[in-house]
N, C-alpha and C positions, 0 to 999 in steps of 0.2 A: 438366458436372454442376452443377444449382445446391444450394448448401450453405447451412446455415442454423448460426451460431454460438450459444452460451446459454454467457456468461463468468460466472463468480461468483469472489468473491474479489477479494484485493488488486489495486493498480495494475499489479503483476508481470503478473498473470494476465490484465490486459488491454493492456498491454504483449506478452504474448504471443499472445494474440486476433487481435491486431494484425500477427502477425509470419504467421500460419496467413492470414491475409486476405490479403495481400500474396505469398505463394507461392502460395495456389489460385489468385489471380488472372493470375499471370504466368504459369501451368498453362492457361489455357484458361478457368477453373470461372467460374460466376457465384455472388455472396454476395446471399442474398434475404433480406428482413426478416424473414418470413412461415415457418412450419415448412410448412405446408400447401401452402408454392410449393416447396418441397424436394427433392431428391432423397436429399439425405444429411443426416445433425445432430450438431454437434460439438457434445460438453458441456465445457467447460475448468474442470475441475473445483478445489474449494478442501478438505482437510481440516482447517482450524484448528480451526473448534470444530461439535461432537457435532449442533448444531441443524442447521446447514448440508450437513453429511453426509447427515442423514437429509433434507433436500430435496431434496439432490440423486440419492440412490438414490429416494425415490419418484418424482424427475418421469424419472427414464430407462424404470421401467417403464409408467410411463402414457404416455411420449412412443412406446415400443416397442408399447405395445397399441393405441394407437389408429394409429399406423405400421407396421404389422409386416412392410413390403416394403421400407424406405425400412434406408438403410445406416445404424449409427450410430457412433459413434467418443466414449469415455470418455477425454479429456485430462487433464492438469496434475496435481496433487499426489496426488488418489487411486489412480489405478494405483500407483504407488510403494509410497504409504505405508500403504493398506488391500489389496494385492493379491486375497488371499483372498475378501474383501468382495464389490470390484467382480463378479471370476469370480463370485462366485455369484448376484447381480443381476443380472449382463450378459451371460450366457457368447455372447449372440450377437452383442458388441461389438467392433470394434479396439480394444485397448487402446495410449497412444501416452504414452510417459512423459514429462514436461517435459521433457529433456534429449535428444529424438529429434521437437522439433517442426518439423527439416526434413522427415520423412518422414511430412510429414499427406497429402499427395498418395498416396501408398502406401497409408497406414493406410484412406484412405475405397475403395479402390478393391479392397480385396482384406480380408475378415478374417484380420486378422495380430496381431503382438504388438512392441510397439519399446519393451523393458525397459531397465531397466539404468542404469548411471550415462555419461556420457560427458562429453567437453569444448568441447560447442559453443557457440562464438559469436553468439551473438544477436543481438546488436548491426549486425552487417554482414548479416543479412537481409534480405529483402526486409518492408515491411509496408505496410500499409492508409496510402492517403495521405490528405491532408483531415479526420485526425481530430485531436480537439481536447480537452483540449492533447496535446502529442508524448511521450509514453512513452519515455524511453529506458532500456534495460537494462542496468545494467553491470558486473553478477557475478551468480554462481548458485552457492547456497548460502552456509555461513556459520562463523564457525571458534569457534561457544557451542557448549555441550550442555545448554540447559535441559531439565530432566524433565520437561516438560509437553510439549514442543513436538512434534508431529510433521510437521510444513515439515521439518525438518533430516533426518529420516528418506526423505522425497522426495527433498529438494536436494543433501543430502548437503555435502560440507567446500566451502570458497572456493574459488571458479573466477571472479579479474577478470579482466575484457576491458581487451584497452590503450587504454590513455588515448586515444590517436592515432586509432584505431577511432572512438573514440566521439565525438571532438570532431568528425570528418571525416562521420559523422553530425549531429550537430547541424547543421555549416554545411552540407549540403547542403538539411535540412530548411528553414533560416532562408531562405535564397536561394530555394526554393519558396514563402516568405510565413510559414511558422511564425514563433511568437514568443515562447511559451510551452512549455520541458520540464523535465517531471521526472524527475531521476534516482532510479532505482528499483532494487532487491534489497531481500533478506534482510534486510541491515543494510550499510547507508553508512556504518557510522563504521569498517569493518575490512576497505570498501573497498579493495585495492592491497597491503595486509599479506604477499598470497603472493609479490609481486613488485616486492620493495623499493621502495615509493609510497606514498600514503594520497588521502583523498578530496581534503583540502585541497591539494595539489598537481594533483589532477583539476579542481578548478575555477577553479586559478591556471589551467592551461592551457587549458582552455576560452573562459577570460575573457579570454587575451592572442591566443587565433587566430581566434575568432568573433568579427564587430564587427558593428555595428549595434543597432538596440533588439531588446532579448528579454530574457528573463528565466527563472531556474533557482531549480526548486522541489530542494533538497536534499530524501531522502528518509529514511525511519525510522534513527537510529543510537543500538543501545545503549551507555551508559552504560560499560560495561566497556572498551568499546574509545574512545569519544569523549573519555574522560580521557588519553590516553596519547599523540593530537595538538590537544588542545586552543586551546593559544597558537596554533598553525598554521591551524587551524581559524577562528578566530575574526578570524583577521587577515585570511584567505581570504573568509570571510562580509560585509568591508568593501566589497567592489565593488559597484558600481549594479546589476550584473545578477544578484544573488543575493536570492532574496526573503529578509528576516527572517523565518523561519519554522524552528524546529526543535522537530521530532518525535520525543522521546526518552523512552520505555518504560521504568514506575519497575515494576510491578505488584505493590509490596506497597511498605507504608510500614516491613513490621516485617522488622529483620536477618536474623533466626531464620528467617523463611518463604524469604525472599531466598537464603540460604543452603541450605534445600531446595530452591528450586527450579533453585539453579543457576547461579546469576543471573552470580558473579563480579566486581561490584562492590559498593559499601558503598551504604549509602540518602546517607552523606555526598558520596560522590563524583556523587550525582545534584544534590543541592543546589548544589554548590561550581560545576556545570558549567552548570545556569541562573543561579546567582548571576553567574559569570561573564560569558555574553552578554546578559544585562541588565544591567551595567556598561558594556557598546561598545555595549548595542540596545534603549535604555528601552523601547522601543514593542515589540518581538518578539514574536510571536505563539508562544505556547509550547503542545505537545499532549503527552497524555503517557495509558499506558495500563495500565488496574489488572485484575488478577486478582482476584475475592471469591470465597470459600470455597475457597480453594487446600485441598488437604487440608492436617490440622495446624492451620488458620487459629485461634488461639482468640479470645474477647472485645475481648483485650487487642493480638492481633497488629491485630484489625481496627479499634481504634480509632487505633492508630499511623498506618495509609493515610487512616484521615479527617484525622488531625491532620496528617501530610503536605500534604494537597490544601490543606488550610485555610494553608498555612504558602505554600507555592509560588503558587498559584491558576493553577493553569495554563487556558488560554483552552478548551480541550474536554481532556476525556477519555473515550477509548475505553472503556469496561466494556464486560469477561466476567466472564459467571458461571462459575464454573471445570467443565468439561466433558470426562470422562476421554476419551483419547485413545488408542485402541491400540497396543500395543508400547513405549509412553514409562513412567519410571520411576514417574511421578505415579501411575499408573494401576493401578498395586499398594498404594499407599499407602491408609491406613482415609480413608476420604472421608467428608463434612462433610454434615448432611441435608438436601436438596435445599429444605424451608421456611425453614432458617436462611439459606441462600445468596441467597434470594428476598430475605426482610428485611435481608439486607446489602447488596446488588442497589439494590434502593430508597433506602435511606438513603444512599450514594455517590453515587446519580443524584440525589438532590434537592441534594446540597451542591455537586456539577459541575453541575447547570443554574444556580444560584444565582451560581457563582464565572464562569462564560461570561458572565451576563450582567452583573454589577460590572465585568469588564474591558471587555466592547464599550460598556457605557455612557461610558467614557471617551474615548471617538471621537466622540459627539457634537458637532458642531459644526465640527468637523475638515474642511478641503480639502484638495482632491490629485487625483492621477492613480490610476487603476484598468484593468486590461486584460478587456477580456469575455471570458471562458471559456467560458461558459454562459447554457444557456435553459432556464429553468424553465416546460414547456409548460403542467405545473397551472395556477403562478400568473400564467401569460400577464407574465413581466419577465425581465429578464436578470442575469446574476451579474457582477462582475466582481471582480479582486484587487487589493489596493493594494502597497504597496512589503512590507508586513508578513502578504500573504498572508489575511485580512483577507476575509471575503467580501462583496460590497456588491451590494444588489439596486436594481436602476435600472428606473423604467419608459421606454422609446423605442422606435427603432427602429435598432439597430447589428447591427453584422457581428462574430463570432468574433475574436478580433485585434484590435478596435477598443482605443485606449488614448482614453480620456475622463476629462474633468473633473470632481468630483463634487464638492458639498457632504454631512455626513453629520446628517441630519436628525433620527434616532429609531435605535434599536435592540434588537434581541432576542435573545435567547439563543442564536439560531443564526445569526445574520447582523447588517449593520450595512445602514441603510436609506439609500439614496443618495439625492440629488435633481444630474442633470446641471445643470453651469455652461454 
């Protein structure tokens, strides 16, 4: 059968894109660029936020109508978390819930249904080889209960893969020529929690049985839980093959919101923990992600997340506009009017593209080594990372994996501008 994949959403979701490629292919199947070379279409779906959902129920009936012989199959977070929804947009779909993405063989071959929660291992599946960088998974779901969130309604409580698993992945990928992966879930910082460990002993061991050059992107960790291994953490982040990059979600500056939504930590203990690794990582590239118009949000809550960002400056931030979610607690809350959300929307984005581009200005001039990740086919140049994760656009002619020498010439708000040595 040839298949045609359509991922949307987080690195998770193509970390498991990843994992469906790699079992259809050990199946027999062929994966084609093209829907129209198709015989069947996976959608690996995302429910975070409300704009996304409705893309993705519009393009399944238009992919359905203008296909309406071709098989199709609604994957990842929607089945779970919208069930009702999808049935009634897709009643002629397999529906295949993230936790049952060994049985996409099944799902495309027959309309079925693979509900439910389960405890499977991702990590030791098969996946798509040659892609770039390496996606590694290494727990499902998460042990918060924010009111907003419906992932947690999908993914349901923490389920880590063992250490051992995952490291015996990496070095088989590295020894294949990989050189770049990121470790990926819900949240990394509560990583190992079900099974007396944490992240930072995940990357101590990784870094003491994998050798050679590569390098590990740590992925999203809230705050709640990244206070409680901290000093481990940070002592863990000292190795050469860990990028300086941490990803850690404030999404309100003010306590009050924080504490509706659930959050479980103070605004202080988000300070104390980048004050922290810019103390051991002047240069650390820090990300961090705001909620505007959280219900409740008033004047004053929203001036606190301006006066946060201004205070931290973190190198990007994620903005959402806050977008009710079904079955989550937010979503009975009196909500905020969709023009105020706009004008706070804006006002966050100008003072985050302003604070991106103070911080990469300060790399001007700067040498060092960068790895190429990426090809940027618009701007015809390539991307690559530095030590601090860091993205650097270069014009030549390199391969994926390449590590190069860069001088950093100019910079903008979304990237640092290389020129190779």
């Amino acid at each position: 059968m040839r298949v045609h994949i359509i991922t949307y959403g987080c690195s998770n979701n193509k970390a498991e894109s990843q994992i469906m490629t790699g079992l259809l292919r050990k199946q027999g199947n062929q994966l084609v660029d093209n829907i129209d070379d198709a015989d069947a279409i996976v959608l690996n779906t995302c429910s975070v936020k409300s704009t996304t959902e409705q893309k993705i129920l519009h393009n399944i009936s238009t992919i359905h109508k203008k296909n309406p012989d071709k098989r199709i199959v609604v994957a990842g977070c929607m089945p779970e978390a919208e069930y009702e929804k999808v049935k009634e947009i897709a009643p002629f779909a397999s529906l295949l819930s993230t936790h049952h993405i060994d049985k996409i063989e099944e799902a495309l071959r027959t309309k079925t249904e693979f509900m439910g929660k389960a405890k499977l291992t991702k990590v030791t599946l098969p996946k798509a080889s040659g892609e770039y960088p390496n996606i590694i998974p290494i727990s499902s779901g998460c042990l918060s209960s924010c009111s907003f969130c419906s992932t947690k309604i999908a993914k349901g409580h923490l389920v880590s893969y063992p250490a051992a698993k995952i490291t015996m992945e990496i070095a088989r990928a590295k020894e294949e020529g990989q050189k770049e992966f990121w470790l990926t879930c819900q949240d990394c910082g509560c990583y190992g929690f079900d099974d007396n460990t944490n992240m930072a002993q995940l990357i101590q061991k990784i870094t003491k049985c994998v050798r050679g050059q590569y390098f590990l992107r740590i992925g999203m960790m809230n705050p709640e839980h990244t206070k409680i291994i901290l000093p481990e953490l940070i002592e863990a982040y000292k190795n050469n093959h860990v990028f300086k990059f941490l990803h850690i979600p404030i999404q309100s500056g003010s306590q009050g919101i924080l504490d509706v939504m659930r959050r479980g930590h103070k605004v202080e203990d988000f300070v104390e923990i980048i004050e922290k690794f810019r103390e051991e990582f002047p240069d650390i590239t820090i990300w961090t992600d705001i909620i505007v118009g959280f219900p409740g949000e008033t004047k004053e809550d929203f001036a606190k997340s301006l006066s946060l960002l201004r205070k931290i400056k973190p190198d990007f931030t994620n903005i959402s506009s806050y977008s009710v979610r079904p079955n989550t607690q937010a979503s009975k809350m009196k909500q905020i009017p969709t023009h105020v959300k706009k004008e706070r929307t804006r006002k966050v984005s100008e003072i985050a593209r302003e604070l991106s581009l103070q911080n990469n200005k300060r790399w001007v001039g700067k040498t060092g080594a960068v790895i190429i990740d990426e090809y940027n086919e618009e701007k015809g140049n390539f991307v690559g990372r530095n030590y601090a994760y860091k993205p650097v656009a270069v014009k030549g002619k390199f391969k994926l994996g390449d590590v190069i020498a860069v001088e950093i010439t100019d910079a903008i708000s979304t990237c640092l501008i290389g020129k190779p040595l």
